[in-house]
N, C-alpha and C positions, 0 to 999 in steps of 0.2 A: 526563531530562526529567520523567518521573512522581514522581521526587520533588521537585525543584523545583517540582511544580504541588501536591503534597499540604502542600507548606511554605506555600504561597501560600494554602491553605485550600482549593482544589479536590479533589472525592470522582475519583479516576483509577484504571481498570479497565486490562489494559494483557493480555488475552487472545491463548492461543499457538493458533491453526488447529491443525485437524487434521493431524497429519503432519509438522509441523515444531516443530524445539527439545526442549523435554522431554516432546512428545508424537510424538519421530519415530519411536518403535518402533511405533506406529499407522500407519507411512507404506505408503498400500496405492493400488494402481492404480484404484480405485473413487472415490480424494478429487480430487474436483473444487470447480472455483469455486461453486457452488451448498452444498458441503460445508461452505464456508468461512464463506460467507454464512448460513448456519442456525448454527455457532457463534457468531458473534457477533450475531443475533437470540436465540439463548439466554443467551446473558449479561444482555442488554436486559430479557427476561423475567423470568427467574430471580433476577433481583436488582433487580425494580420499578423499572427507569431511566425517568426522562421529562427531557427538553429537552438530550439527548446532541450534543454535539459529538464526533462521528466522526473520526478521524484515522485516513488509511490510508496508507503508504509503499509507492513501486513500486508492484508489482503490487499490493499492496490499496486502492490506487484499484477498483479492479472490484468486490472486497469491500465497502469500503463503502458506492459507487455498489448494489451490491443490497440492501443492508439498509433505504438511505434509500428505496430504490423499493421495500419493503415495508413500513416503519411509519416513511413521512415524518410523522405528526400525534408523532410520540416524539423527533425529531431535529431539533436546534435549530440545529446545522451541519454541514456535510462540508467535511472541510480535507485538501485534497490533498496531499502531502508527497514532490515529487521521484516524481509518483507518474501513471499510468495513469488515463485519464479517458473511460472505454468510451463506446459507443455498442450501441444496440440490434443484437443480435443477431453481437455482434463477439466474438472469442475474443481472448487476448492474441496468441499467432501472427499474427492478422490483423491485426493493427497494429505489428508489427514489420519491418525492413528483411527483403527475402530473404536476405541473406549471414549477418544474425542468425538465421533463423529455420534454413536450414541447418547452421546451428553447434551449435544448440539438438539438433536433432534426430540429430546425427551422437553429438555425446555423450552422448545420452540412450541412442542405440542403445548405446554400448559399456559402457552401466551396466545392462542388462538389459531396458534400454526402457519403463521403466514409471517410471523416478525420475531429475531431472532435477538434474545434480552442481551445486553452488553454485559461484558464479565465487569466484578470486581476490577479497580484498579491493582489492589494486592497481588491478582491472581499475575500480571506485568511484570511485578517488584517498580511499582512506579515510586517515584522520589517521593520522601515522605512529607513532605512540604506542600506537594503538589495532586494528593490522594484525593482528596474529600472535592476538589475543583473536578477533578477527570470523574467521580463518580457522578455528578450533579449534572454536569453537559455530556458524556454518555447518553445515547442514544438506539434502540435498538435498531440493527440492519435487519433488508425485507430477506427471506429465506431463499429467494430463486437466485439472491447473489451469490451463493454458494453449490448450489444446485445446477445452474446452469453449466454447462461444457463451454470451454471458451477455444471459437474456430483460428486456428493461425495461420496464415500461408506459408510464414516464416521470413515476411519481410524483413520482421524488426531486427532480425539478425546483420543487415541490412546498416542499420544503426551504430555509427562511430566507434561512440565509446560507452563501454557496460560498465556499471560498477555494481558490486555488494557490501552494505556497511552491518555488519549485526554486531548484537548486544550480544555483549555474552554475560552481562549479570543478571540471567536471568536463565531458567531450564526450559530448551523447547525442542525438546529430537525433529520436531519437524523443520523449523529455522534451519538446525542444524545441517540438516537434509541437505536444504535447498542451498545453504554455502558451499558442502564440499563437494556440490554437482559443478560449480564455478572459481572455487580456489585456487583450481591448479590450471585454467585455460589463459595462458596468454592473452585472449582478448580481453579480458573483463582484470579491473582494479580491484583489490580487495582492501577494506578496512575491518579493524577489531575496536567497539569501547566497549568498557567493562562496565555497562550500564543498561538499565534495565530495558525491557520492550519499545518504553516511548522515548529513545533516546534524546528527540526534539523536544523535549520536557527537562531531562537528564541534565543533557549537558548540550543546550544550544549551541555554546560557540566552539566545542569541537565539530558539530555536524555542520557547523555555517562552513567554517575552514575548511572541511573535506568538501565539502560543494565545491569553492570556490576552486581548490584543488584540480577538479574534474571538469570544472567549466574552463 
């Protein structure tokens, strides 16, 4: 997707959190969502960004929901991606089903309890071409990014333009949740592919197109 938008002419920053991918030898029980969220406000910084469209997947919905609730006047959009759409004072656990959040914690425990193993890519319905790559560079996240309560003033509200894009070829009641809390608000864009979790795997260049769309 990031280069399908650098071909398009758009400047794409494409920032790894702390503790995961080629910064998981940094994975330590202290990285929380708040962690997360000061990376990428330092990137915003550090490299003079103004009128960002945010894109967060899954769980960094929460991420970029803090970044915009700290320098919405720099943030021209948040575009959710198959992805978590917090609410003040909410941890990801708390907006999971109990049988997930059980599961979550069972296998956390038997990894040392501090780092949370990555799912199968199957568990996504990720492309099948594309399987055996997302299990290999898969990474486990540290457990306080889930745990933590993530504080909002409710700046981000604050922010232009909202969008939501999910997958729907794939089952997730909680996704699901988080769409029809925003499908029917005038403020916020809604998109549908009929593609699995990592739809930036899926089908690149529908998600480049709705980017460019929102930008």
């Amino acid at each position: 997707v990031a280069e399908l938008l650098r071909a398009a002419g758009h400047r794409v920053h494409t920032p790894t959190l702390s503790g995961l991918g080629e910064r998981s030898h940094l994975a330590d029980r202290d990285i929380n969502c708040s962690t997360h969220v000061r990376d990428v406000l330092n990137v915003i910084h550090w490299e003079s960004l103004n009128e960002v469209v945010l894109c967060g997947h899954s769980y960094a919905g929460m991420v970029i929901t803090g970044v915009g609730d700290a320098i919405p006047e720099r943030v021209a959009a948040l575009v959710y991606i198959d992805a978590v759409v917090p609410e003040n004072g909410m941890s990801i656990l708390d907006q999971l089903p109990p049988a997930r959040i059980a599961q979550l914690l069972k296998t956390t425990a038997s990894h040392g309890g501090r780092l949370i193993p990555p799912a199968p890519a199957d568990t996504f319905n990720v492309n099948a071409a594309d399987r055996a790559r997302v299990d290999a560079l898969s990474t486990p996240q540290p457990i306080a990014t889930f745990t933590e309560a993530l504080r909002l003033a409710g700046s981000y509200r604050r922010v232009a333009k909202k969008a939501y894009v999910i997958a729907t070829g794939w089952n997730n009641p909680a996704v699901s949740t988080f769409y029809a809390r925003v499908e029917n608000d005038p403020s916020w864009s809604t998109f549908e592919l009929p593609f699995g979790h990592d739809v930036m795997l899926d089908a690149p260049e529908a998600l480049a197109r709705i980017l460019q769309e929102i930008a």
